[in-house]
N, C-alpha and C positions, 0 to 999 in steps of 0.2 A: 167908263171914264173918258172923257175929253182928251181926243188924240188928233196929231197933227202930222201929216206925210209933207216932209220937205226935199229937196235935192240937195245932197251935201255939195260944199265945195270943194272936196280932196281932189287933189293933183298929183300927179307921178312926181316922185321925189326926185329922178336923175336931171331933171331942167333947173336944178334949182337950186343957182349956186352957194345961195346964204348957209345955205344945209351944208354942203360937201365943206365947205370952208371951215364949219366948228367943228371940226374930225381934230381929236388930237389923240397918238395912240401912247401908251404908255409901258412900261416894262419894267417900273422898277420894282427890289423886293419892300415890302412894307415888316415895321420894325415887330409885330409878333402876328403878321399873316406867314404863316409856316405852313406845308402839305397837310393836309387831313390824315390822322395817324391812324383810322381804323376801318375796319370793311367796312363800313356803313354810306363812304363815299366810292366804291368802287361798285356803281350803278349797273344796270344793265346796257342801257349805252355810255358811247363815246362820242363826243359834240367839238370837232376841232374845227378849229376859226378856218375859213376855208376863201373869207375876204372877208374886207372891212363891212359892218352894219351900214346898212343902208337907209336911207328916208323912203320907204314906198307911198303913201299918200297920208294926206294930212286933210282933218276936219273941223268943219265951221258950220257952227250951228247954237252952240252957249251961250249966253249973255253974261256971265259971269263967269268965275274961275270953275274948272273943273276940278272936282276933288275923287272924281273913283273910274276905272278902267275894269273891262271883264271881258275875255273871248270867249264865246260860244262853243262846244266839243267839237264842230266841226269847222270851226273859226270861218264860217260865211260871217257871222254877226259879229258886232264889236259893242258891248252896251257900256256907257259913263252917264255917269252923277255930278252934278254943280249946284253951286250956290244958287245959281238962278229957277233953282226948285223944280226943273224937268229932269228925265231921264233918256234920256238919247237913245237908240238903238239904229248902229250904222250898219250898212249894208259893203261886204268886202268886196264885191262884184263892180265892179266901175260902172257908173252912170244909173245906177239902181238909187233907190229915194228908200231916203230913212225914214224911220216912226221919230218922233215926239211925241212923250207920255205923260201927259201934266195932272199929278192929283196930287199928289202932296203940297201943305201948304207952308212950307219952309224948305230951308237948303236940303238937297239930298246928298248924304254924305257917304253911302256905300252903294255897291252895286254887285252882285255874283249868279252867273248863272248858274242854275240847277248841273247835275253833273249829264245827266242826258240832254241840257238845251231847252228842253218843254218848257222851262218856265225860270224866271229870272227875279230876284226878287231888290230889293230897296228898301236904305233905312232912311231916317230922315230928323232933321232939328223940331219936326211935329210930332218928336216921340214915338212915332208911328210904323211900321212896319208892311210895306208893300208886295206882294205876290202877284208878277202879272206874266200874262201868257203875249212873249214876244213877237205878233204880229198888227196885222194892218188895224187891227180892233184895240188893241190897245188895254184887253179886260182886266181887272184888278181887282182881290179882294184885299182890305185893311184892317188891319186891329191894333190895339195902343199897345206896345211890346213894353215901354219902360216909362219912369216917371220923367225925364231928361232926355236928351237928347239921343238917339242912338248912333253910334259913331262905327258899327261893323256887324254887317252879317256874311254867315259864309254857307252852304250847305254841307253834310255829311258826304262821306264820298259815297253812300247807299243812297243819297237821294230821300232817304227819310224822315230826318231830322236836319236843324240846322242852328245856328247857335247866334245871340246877338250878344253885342259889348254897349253900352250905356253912359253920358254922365251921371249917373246915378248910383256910380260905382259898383256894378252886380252884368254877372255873364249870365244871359241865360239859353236855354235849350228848350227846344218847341219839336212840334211831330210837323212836319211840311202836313200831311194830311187835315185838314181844318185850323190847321195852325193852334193846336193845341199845345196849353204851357205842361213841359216837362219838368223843368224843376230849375233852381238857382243856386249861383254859386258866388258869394261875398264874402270875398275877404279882403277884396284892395280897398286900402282909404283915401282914394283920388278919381277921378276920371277914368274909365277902361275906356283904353284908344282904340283897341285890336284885339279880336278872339277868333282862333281856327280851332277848325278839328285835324287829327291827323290822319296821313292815309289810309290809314286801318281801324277808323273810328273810334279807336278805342280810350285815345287820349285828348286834352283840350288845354291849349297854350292862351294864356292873355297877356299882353301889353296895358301898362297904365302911367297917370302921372303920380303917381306915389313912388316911381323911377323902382319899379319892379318887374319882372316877367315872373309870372305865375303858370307852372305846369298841374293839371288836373287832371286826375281818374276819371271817365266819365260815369263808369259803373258806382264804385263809391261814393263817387261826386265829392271827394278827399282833396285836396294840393297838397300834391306829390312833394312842390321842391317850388323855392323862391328864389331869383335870380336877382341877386340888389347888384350887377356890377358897372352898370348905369349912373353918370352920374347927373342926368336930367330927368323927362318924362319920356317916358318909351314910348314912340309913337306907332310903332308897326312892328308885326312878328309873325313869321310864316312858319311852316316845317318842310324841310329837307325832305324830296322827294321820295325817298328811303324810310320815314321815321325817325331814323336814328338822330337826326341834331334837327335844331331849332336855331334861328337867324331874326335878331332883334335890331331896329333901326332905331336912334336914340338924337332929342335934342342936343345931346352933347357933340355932334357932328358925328358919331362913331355908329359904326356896325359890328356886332357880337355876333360869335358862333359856340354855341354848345353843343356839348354829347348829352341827352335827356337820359341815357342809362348810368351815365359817371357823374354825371350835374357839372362835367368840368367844363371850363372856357377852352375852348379849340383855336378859333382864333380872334383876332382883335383887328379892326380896321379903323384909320382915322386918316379919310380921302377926304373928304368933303371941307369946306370951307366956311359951311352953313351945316342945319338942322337938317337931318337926312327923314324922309317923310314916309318913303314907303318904299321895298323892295320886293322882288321875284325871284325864286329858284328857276332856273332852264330846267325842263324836264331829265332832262342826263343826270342832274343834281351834280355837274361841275363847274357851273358858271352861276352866276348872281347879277343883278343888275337893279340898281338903286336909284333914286329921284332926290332931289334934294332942291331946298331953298336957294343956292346957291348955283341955281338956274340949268344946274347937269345931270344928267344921266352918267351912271358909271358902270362896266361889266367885271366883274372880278372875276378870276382865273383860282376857284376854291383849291382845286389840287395841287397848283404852285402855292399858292397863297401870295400871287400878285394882282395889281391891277392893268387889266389889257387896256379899254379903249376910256375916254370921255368923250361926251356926245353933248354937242353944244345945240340947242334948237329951240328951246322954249324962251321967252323974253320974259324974266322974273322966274318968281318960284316952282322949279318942274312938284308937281302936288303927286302925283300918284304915275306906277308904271306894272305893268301884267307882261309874261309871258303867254303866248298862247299853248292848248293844250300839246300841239305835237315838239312846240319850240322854234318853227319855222321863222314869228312873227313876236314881236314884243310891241306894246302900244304904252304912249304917256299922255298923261295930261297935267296941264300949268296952270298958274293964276292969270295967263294971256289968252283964257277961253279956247284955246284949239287942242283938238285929240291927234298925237301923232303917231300913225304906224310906219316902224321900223323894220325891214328884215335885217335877222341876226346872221345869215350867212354860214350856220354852222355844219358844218360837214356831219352829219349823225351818224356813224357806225354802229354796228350791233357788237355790242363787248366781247361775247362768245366767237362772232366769228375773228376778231380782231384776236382773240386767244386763239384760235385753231391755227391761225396764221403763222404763228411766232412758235406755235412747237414741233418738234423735229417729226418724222414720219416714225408710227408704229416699230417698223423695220428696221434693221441697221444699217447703218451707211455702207456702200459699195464699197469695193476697193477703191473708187476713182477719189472718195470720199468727198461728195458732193453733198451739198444740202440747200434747201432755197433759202434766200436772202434773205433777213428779217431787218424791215423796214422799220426804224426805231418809230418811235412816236416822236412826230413834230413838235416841239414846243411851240405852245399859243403865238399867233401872229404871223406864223411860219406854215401853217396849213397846207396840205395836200391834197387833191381830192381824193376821194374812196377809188378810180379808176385806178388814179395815178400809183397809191399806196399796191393793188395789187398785181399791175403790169407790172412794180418792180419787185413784188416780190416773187414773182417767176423766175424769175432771170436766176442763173445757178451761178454759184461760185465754189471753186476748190478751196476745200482745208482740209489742213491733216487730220488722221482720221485719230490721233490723238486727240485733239480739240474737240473732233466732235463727239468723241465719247466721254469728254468731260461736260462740253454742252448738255447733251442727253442727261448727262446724273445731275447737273444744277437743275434742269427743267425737272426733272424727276421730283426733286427735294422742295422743289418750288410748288408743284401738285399737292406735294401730302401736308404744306406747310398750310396750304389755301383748303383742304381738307378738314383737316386739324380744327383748322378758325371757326370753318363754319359750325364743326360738328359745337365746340367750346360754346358757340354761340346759342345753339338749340338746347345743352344744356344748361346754358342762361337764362333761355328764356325760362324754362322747366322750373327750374331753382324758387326765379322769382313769382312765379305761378301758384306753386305750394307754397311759399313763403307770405301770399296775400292770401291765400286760403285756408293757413295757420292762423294770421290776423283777425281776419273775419270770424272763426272759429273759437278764438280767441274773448272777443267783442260780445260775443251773443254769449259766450258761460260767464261771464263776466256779465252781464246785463241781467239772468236769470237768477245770479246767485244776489243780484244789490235787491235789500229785502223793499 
């Protein structure tokens, strides 16, 4: 394939005052974004705002609006999709030269890298379905994935399979190996905007303009559960680092949160001013961060259920935004042709230790009745660094050793209570394990006995 090594134009973002200038930070509560009510958001880390997001460099190189972002595993690459029917692959490394991938013969309107980086693929308004191996070559195999336009691919977190979305109203699933068709799944009667798989492959969420989200078995290749609470075309729809929920962005300017085990709505957000396009989980799975027509970026704060920052920098419609895989970096791109990377700033602690921290020592307290200091958790905005959080949790203070032996039995109770949860949960899963193997079960003597 016909490839093109260019020199981007990115620049360090702290010279550049137009950037600092659209920083607006935000704190209020929104009327049903309420804390996530169930373990499923208390991830393995914690990601506290630790300073404002920053502009680190910004790229020129599209001729048209861009419509898709994707960080590489190791986030050296940054790859986007535009109207202007190339595929970009930027180099994170300052003064390094990008690829330009030119074979599709229409706009290219998604972009995702494979989960190991080896290879990245592309969908396109040619119908068509791209697999190319992201360096100086540029190589590419193509086959016609849908009858319309394809509007999303994503890969398996195995790296085996990978799934596309279609105007042709149908999701379908392919082997990454030779790109063979696995099978299909139609049941929306409009455009599929958006289709993932989830972290544990096992399930497949789509977006469409039939103003539905649809969750999908991948085994049965069944929809689980339809989400009508949308009152436009759903234009994007990710899954919760966790599994556990799914986050739908909708023309009606709103962003939805569901539990995919309760089908309930979690939360409800209406930031936007415009048509929200596309959004990202932060790998902690406590922040969110969304694109909209209405020319902003926004990060929401999932465990308040507020919104922290607005990020002003694209001229017209911000079209698409990614986190990268460790969370360090998030990237957008606009209908003004530039790709911009941000850092997020966020302080990542590891959850476990941030729990070992806050519970009392094995042992009982002295006489002296000393115990280390438990540094609360900062609310968003208010940030700490990780040094700061446990230079001060050294530092001892007295209390009566009444207290602390009430301490000690809450923390206690608080253990068996986070115990409990999980164990409920593993027999949930159990439950619904044999309950689809009843089903199934069920289906085939059923099928045997119809003469």
């Amino acid at each position: 394939m016909e490839e093109e090594a260019i020199t981007p134009t990115g620049t360090e973002g702290e010279g550049n005052p137009s950037y600092k200038e659209g920083f607006q930070k935000k704190g209020s509560v929104l009327d049903l974004g309420k804390p996530l009510p169930h373990p499923g958001f208390t991830h393995l880390t914690l990601a506290l705002p630790q300073e404002d997001p920053s502009l680190e460099r910004h790229f020129k190189g599209h001729r048209d609006a861009v419509t898709s972002v994707d960080f590489s595993l190791n986030t050296k690459q940054l790859a986007s999709g535009s109207m202007d029917s190339c595929l970009m692959v930027w180099h994170m490394k300052p003064q390094s030269r990008a690829y330009r991938f030119a074979g599709h013969k229409d706009a290219v309107t998604c972009v995702n890298f494979s989960p190991s980086g080896h290879l990245l693929a592309s969908g396109s308004r040619d119908k068509t379905v791209r697999i190319w191996v992201p360096n100086v070559k540029g190589e590419s195999t193509v086959f016609r994935a849908h009858t319309a336009t394809v509007r999303s691919v994503h890969f398996c977190s195995d790296g085996q399979s990978f799934v596309t979305a279609s105007d042709d109203k149908t999701v379908k699933v392919w082997s990454t190996h030779r790109q063979k068709f696995l099978f299909s799944l139609s049941q929306h009667i409009n455009w599929v905007r958006c289709a993932k798989f989830s972290p544990d492959g096992r399930l497949i969420v789509s977006a469409s303009d039939d103003k539905t989200v649809k969750l999908w078995d991948k085994t049965s290749r069944e929809c689980v559960h339809s989400y009508c609470e949308h009152g436009g075309f759903v234009t994007y729809v990710d899954f919760h680092p966790s599994g556990t929920c799914i986050a739908a962005a909708g023309m009606d300017n709103t962003v939805k949160v569901w539990d995919v085990r309760t089908h309930r709505l979690l939360q409800h957000y209406q930031l936007h001013s415009a048509a929200v396009n596309a959004l990202s989980f932060h790998p902690s799975g406590n922040y969110l961060v969304t694109a909209s027509s209405d020319s902003t970026l926004k990060i929401l704060d999932l465990m308040e259920g507020r919104l922290l920052y607005t990020l002003h920098g694209h001229q017209g419609p911000a079209t698409t935004v990614a986190f990268s895989r460790t969370g360090e970096y998030f990237a957008s791109g606009g209908s003004d042709e530039q790709v911009m990377v941000w850092k997020s700033n966020f302080d990542v602690v590891d959850y476990g230790e941030v729990l070992r921290k806050q519970r009392p020592p094995a042992t009982r307290a002295s006489s002296s009745g000393t115990l280390p200091e438990v540094d609360p958790l900062v609310p968003p905005g208010r940030g700490r660094s990780q040094e700061s959080m446990q230079s001060q949790s050294q530092e001892p203070v007295s209390m009566p050793q009444s207290l602390t032996s009430t301490l000690e039995h809450i923390v206690g109770q608080l253990d068996v209570l986070t115990q409990t949860v999980s164990i409920l949960e593993q027999r949930l899963t159990l439950t619904e394990d044999k309950l689809k193997q009843c089903l199934e079960n069920q289906q085939l003597i059923m099928q045997r006995t119809t003469p």
